[in-house]
TISEFI-514705 format. One record per residue (C-alpha): chain; residue in one letter; x, y, z; residue number from 1. Coordinates in nm, 3 decimals, m for minus. Example, Ala and Ser with C-alpha at 12.3 -4.5 7.8 and 13.67 -1.06 7.14 Angstrom:
chain->A res->A X->1.230 Y->m0.450 Z->0.780 n->1 $
chain->A res->S X->1.367 Y->m0.106 Z->0.714 n->2 $
! end
This chain:
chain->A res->X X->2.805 Y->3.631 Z->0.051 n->1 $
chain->A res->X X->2.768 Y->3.838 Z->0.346 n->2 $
chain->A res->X X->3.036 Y->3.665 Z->0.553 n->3 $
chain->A res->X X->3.334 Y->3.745 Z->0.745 n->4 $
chain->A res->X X->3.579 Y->3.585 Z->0.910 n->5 $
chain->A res->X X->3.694 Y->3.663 Z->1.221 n->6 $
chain->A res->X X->3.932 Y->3.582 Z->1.547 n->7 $
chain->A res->X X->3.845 Y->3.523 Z->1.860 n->8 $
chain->A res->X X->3.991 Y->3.375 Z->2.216 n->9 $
chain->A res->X X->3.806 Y->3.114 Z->2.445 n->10 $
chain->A res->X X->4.034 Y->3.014 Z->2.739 n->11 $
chain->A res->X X->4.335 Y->3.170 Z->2.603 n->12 $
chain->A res->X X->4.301 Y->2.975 Z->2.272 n->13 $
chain->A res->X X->4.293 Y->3.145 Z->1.912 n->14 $
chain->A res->X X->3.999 Y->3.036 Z->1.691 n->15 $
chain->A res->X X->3.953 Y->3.187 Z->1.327 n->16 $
chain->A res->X X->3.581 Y->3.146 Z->1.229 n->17 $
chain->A res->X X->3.366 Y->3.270 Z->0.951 n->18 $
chain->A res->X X->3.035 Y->3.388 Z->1.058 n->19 $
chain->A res->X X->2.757 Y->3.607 Z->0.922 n->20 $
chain->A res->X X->2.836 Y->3.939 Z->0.932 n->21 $
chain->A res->X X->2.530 Y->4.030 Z->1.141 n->22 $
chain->A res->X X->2.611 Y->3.799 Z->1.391 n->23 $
chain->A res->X X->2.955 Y->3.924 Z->1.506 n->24 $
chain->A res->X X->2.839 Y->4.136 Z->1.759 n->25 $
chain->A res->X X->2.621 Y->3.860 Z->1.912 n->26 $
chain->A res->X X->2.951 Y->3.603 Z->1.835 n->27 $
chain->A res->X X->3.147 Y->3.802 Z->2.029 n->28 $
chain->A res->X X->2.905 Y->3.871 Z->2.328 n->29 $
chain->A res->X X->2.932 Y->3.496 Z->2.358 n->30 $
chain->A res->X X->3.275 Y->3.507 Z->2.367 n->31 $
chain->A res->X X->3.315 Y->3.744 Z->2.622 n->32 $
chain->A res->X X->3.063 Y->3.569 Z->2.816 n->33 $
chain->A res->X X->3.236 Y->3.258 Z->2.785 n->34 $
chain->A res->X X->3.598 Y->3.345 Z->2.930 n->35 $
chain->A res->X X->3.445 Y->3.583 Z->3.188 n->36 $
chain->A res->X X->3.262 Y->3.218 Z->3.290 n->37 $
chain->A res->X X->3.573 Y->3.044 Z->3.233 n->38 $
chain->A res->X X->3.792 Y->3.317 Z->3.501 n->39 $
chain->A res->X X->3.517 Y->3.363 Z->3.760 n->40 $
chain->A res->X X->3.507 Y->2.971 Z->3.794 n->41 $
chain->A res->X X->3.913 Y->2.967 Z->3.795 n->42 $
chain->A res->X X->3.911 Y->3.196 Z->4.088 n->43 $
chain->A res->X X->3.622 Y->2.982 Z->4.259 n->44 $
chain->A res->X X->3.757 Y->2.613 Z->4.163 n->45 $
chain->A res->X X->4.075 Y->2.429 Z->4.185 n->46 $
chain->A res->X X->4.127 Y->2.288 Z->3.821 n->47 $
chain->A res->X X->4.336 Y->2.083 Z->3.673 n->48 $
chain->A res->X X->4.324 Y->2.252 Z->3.335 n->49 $
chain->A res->X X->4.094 Y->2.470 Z->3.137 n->50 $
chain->A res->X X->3.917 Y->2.168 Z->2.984 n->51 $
chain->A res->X X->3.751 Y->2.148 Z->3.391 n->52 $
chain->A res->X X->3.691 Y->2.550 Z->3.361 n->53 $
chain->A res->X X->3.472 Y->2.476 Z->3.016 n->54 $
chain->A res->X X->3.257 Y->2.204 Z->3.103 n->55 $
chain->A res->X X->3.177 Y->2.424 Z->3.393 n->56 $
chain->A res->X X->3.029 Y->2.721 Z->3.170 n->57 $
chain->A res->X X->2.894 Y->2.512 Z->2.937 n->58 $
chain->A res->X X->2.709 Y->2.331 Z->3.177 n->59 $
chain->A res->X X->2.616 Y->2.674 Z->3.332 n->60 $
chain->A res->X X->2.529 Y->2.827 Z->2.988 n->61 $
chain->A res->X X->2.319 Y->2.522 Z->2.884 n->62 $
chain->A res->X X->2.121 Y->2.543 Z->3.190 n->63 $
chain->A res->X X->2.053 Y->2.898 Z->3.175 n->64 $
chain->A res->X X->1.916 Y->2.837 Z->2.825 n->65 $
chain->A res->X X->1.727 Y->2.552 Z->2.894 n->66 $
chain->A res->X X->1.553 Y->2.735 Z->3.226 n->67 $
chain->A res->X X->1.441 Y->3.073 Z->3.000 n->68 $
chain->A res->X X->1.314 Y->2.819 Z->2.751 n->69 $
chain->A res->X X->1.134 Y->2.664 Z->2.996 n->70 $
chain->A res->X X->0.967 Y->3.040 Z->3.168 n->71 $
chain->A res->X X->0.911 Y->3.079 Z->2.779 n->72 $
chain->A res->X X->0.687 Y->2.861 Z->2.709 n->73 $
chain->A res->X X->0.564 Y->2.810 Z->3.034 n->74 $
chain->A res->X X->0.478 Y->3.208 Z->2.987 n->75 $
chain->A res->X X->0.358 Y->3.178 Z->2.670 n->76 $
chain->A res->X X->0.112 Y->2.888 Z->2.746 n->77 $
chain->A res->X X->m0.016 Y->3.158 Z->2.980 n->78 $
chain->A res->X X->m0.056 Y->3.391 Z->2.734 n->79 $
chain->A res->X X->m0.209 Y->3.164 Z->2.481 n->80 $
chain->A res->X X->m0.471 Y->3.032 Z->2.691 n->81 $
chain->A res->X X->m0.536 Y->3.397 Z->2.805 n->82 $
chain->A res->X X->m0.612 Y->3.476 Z->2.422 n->83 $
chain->A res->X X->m0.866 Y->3.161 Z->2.371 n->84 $
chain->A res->X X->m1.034 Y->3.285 Z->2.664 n->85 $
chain->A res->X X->m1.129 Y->3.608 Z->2.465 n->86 $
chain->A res->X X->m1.192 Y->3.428 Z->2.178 n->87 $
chain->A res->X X->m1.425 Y->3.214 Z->2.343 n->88 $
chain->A res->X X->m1.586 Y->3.538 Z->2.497 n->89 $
chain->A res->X X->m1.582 Y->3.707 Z->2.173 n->90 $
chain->A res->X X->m1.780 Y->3.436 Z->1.992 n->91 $
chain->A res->X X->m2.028 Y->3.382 Z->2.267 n->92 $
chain->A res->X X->m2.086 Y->3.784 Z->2.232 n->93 $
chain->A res->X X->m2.123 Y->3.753 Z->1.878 n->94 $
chain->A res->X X->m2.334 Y->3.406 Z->1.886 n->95 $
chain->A res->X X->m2.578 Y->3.567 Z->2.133 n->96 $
chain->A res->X X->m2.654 Y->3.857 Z->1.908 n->97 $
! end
């Protein structure tokens, strides 16, 4: 197996997980991401504990993700229908030969 475990802090809370070791870096990007969420909305918000601090940044990470997903495919319907346009082109050259 090409696993490790390893320990990392969200909100000042220990978690021990085993992930693929290819992943950590990206595990621990997250991570980092997370808590620097979690203390920019502490100095912005009054909370009442951290539970309020991460809702916040997963409702800000969630709709982040779903807004690139959404310029994804929006860009790659753009792209696609670029490409069948060429085809289309590329046919009618060859068809009229």
């Amino acid at each position: 197996m090409n696993e490790i475990t390893i320990n990392v802090s969200i909100a000042d809370r220990p978690y021990k997980i085993t992930i693929k070791r290819d992943d950590e870096e990206l595990i621990r990007l997250a991570v980092k991401d997370i808590n620097d969420k979690i203390k920019s909305f502490s100095q912005q918000y009054a909370f009442k504990d951290n539970q309020d601090l991460l809702a916040m940044a997963v409702l800000q990470i969630s709709t982040d993700l779903f807004t690139q997903n959404r310029q994804i495919e929006t860009e790659t319907k753009v792209i696609t229908d670029k490409i069948t346009g060429i085809s289309e082109k590329i046919e009618s050259f060859y068809l009229q030969q």
